[in-house]
C-alpha positions in Angstrom: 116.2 169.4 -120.7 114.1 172.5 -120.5 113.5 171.7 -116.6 116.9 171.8 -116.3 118.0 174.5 -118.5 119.8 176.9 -115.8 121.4 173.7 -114.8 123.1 172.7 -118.0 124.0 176.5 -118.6 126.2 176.7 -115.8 127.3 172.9 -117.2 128.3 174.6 -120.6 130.1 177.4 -119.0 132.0 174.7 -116.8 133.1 172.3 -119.9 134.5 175.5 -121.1 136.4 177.1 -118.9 137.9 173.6 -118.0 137.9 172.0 -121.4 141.6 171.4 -121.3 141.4 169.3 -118.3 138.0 167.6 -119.3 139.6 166.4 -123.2 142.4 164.6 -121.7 139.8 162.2 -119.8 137.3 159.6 -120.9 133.1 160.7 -121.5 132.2 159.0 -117.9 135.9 160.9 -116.2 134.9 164.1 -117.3 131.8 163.6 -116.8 133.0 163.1 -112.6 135.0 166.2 -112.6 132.3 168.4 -113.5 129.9 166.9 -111.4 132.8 167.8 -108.2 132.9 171.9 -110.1 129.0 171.5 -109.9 128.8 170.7 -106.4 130.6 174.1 -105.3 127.9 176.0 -107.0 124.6 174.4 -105.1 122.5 177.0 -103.3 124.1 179.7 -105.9 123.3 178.8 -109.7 121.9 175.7 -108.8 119.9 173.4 -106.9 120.2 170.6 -104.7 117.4 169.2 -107.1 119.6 170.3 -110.2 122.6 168.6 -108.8 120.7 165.6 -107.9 119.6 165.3 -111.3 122.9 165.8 -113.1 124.4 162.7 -110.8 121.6 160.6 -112.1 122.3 158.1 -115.4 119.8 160.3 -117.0 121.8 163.1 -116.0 124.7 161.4 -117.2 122.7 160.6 -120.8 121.8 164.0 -121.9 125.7 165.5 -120.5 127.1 162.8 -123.1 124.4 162.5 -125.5 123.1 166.2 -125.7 125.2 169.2 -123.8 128.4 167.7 -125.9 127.2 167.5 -129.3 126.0 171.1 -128.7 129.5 172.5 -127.6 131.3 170.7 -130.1 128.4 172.7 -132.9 129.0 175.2 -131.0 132.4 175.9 -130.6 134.0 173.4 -132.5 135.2 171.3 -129.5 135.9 167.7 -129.7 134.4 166.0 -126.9 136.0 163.6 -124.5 135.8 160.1 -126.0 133.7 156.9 -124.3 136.0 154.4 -123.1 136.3 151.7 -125.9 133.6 149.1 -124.9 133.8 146.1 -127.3 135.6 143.2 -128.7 137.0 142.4 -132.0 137.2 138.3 -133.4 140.0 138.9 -136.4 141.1 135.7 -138.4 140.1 133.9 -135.8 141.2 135.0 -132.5 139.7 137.8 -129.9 141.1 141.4 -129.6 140.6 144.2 -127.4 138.7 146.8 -129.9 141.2 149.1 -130.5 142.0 146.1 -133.5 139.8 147.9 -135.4 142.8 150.0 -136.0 144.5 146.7 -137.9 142.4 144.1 -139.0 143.6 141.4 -141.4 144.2 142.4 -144.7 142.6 139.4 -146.3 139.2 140.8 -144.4 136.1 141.0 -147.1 134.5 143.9 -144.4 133.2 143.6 -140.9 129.9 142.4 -139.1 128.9 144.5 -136.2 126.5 142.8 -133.7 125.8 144.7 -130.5 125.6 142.2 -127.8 128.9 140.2 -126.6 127.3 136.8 -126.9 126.0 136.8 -130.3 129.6 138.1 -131.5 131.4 135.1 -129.7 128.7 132.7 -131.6 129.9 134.7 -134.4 133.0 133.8 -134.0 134.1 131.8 -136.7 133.3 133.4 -139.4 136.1 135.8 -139.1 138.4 133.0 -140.2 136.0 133.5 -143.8 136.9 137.0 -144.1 134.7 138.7 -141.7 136.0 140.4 -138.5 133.4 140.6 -136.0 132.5 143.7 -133.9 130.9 143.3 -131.2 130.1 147.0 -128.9 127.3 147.4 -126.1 124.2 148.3 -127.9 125.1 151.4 -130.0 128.5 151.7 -132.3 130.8 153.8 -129.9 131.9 157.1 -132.0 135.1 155.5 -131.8 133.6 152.1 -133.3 132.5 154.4 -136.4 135.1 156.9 -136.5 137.4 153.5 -136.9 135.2 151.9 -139.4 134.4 154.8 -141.3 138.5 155.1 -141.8 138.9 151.7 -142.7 136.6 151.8 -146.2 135.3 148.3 -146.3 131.5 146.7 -146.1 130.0 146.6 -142.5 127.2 144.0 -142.0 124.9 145.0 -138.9 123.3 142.0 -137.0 120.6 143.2 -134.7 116.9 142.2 -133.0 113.5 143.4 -134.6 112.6 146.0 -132.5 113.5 150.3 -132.8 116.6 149.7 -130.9 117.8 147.2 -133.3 116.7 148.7 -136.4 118.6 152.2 -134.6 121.8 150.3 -134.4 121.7 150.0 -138.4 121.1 153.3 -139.0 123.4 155.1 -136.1 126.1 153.2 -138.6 124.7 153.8 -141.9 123.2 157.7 -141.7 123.6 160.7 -140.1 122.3 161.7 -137.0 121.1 164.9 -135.0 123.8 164.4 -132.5 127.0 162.8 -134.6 126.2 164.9 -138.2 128.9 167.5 -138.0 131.2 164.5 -137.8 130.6 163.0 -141.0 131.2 159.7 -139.8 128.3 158.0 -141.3 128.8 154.8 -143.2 125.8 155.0 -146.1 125.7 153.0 -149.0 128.7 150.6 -147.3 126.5 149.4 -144.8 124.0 146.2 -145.3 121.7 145.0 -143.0 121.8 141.9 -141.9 119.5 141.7 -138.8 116.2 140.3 -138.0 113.5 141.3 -140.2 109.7 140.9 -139.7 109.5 139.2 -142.6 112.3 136.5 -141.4 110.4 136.6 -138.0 107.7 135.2 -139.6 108.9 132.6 -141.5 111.0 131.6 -139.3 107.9 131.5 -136.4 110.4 133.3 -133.8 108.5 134.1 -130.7 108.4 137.6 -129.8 107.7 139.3 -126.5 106.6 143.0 -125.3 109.4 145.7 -126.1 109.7 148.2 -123.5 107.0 150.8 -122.0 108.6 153.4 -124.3 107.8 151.5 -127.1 104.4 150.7 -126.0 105.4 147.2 -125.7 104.9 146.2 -129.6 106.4 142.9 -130.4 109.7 142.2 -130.7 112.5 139.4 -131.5 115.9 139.1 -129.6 118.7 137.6 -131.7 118.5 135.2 -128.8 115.3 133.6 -129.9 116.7 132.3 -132.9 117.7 129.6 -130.2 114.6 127.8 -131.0 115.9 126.6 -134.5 117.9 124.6 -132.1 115.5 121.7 -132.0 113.1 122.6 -135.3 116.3 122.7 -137.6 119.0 121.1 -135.8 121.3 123.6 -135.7 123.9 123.6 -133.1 124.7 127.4 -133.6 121.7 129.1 -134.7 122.8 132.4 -134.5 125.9 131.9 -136.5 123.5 129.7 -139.0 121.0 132.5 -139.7 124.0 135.3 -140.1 125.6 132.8 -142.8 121.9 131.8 -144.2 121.2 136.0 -144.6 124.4 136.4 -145.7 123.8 133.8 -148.5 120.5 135.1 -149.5 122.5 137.8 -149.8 124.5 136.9 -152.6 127.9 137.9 -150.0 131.2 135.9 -150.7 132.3 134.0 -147.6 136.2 133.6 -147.6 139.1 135.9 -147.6 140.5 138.0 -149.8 143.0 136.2 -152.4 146.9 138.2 -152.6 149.6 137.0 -154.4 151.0 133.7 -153.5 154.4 135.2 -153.3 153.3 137.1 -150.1 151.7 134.3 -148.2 154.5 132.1 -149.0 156.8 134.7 -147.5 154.7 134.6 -144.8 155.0 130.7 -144.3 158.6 130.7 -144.8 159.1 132.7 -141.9 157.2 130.6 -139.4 158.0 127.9 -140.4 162.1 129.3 -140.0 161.3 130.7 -137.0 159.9 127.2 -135.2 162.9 125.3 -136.4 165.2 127.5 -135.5 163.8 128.4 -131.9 164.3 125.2 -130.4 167.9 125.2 -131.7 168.8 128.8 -130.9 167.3 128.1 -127.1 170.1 125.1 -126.9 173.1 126.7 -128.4 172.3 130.3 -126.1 172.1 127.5 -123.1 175.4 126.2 -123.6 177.3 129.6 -124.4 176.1 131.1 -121.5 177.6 127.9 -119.3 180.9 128.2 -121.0 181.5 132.0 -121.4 179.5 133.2 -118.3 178.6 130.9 -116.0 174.6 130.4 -115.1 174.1 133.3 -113.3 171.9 136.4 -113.7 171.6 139.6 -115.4 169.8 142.7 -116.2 170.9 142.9 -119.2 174.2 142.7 -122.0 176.0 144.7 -124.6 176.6 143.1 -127.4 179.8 144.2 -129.3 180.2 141.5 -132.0 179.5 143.3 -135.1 180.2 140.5 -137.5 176.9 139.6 -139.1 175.8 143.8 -139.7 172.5 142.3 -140.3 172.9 139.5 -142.9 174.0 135.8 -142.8 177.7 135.8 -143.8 177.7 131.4 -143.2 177.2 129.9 -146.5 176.8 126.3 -144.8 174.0 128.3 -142.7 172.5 130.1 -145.7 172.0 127.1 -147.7 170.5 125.3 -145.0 167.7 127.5 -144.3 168.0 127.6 -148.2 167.0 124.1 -148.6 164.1 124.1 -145.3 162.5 127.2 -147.3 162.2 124.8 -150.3 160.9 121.8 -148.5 158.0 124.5 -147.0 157.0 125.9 -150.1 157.0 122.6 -152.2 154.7 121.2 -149.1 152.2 124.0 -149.6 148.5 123.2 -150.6 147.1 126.5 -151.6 143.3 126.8 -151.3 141.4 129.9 -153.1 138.3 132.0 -152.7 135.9 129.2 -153.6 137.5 126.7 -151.2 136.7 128.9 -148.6 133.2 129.9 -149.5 132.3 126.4 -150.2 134.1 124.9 -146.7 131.7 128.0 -144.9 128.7 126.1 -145.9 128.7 123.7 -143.5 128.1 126.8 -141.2 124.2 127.0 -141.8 122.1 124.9 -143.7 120.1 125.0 -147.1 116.8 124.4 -145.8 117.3 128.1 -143.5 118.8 129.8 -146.5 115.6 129.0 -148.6 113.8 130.0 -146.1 115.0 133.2 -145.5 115.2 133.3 -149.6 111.4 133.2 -149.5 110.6 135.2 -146.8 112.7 138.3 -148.5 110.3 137.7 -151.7 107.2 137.1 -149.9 
């Protein structure tokens, strides 16, 4: 930075004079539009060598990761936001990771992992009351703004090494660069990554972490791949996430609510499907008789008779009498049922393990 520091003053002045423009695009847009400013200013306030430098993905590092944390200091300035990188598993099926904005209600908390693979292994246990959030490497500000909104426990999954054991605490604490946005999750956080005392009795092999780390040992969530064929576990990430979480003393199942509101819930589905296949007929046939089969942007209706309710008795009790079949047909299942059906998920011999490994 301090090689550069004429450079990233004329970048300041830039972002301001144009900060209307930039806070209306993504980090990596504005990021492009001040580079195109920059460019009329080479061989006047800067170099070809500064310019070089600023188009570089270390150029593009310290613009995101240190020139906007200083304006928004600064001057108060909210800075463009990173596109949303990430996925969200909910209740059992995948989202884009704006979800985060409406996860199930019946959700105990959330387990952020930060690679894509280990969140799809991960998978099912957001049907026990954990969504899973999976970004790229680092929680996104958005990622924690969202989480840090929503109030409930975030688990962290993450390799031994510096960049894992970052991950945990860009979530949990405060940092140099996000601290003016109080976004940090403290005490609401637990960590539930790779530890070197699971490393070792677990045996995981390790291999060199990167020259800026000195290349001092370190575990992958991937090389829990090994208890594969030493524990026979089919998924061994999802296994050790269950077996830590266990070790843990964490509950694995949804959230009970009233039975009134899941029966509710039921009734409608249940409505809906017999009544689809029906309504699909009957709409078939009027449309041959009143209208031919032809085509159509759209219709006015002008029958005003129903004003929102059912005024056919016959039709009422009907769906009276399927809403009573449904809810005499329901088998409700509680708390434990879940947490003791989530067992199968991992196995006792890794959660004693682990057990021992925290108390060696």
């Amino acid at each position: 930075m301090k090689k550069y520091r004429r450079l990233w003053a004329v970048v300041k002045e830039i972002v301001l004079a144009n900060y209307d423009v930039l806070a209306k695009r993504t980090m990596r847009g504005s990021y492009y539009i001040v580079g195109d400013l920059l460019a009329q200013r080479i061989g006047k306030e800067i170099t070809i060598e500064d310019y070089n430098w600023f188009c570089s993905e270390q150029g593009y590092a310290s613009y995101r990761d240190d020139i906007w944390p200083q304006i928004e200091q600064r001057f108060g300035l909210q800075r463009p936001e990173a596109a949303p990188v990430g996925v969200v598993y909910d209740n059992g099926l995948e989202y884009p990771i704006s979800r985060l904005e409406s996860v199930w209600e019946q959700s105990r908390g959330f387990i952020f992992v930060e690679k894509a693979d280990e969140a799809r292994d991960l998978k099912p246990l957001s049907n026990y009351g954990w969504t899973i959030v999976a970004g790229k490497g680092y929680p996104t500000r958005l990622i924690r703004k969202l989480l840090k909104e929503d109030g409930r426990p975030v688990l962290v999954l993450h390799d031994w090494d510096p960049d894992g054991l970052g991950i945990y605490r860009a979530l949990g604490f405060e940092t140099r660069r996000t601290r003016h946005l109080k976004i940090a999750l403290c005490e609401r956080v637990i960590d539930l990554g790779l530890s070197e005392e699971h490393v070792k009795a677990l045996n995981l092999p390790t291999r060199p972490s990167p020259p800026k780390y000195r290349g001092a040992p370190r575990v992958e969530l991937s090389a829990l791949a090994v208890l594969s064929a030493r524990m026979g576990l089919e998924n061994p990430v999802l296994a050790y996430a269950v077996a830590s979480m266990l070790a843990k003393g964490l509950k694995l199942s949804p959230l009970e609510v009233p039975k009134a509101k899941l029966l509710a819930k039921y009734l409608r589905w249940a409505l809906t499907d017999a009544l689809h296949k029906v309504v699909d007929e009957v709409s078939e046939e009027l449309a041959r008789q009143q209208a031919g089969e032809g085509t159509a942007v759209s219709g006015e209706v002008a029958f005003e008779g129903f004003e929102g309710e059912l005024r056919s008795e016959a039709l009422k009790e009907a769906l009276k009498a399927l809403a009573r079949e449904v809810a005499k047909s329901v088998r409700w299942r509680g708390e434990e049922d879940y947490h003791e059906e989530a067992l199968r998920l991992t196995s006792e011999e890794l959660v004693e393990v682990l057990k021992r490994g925290a108390s060696s």
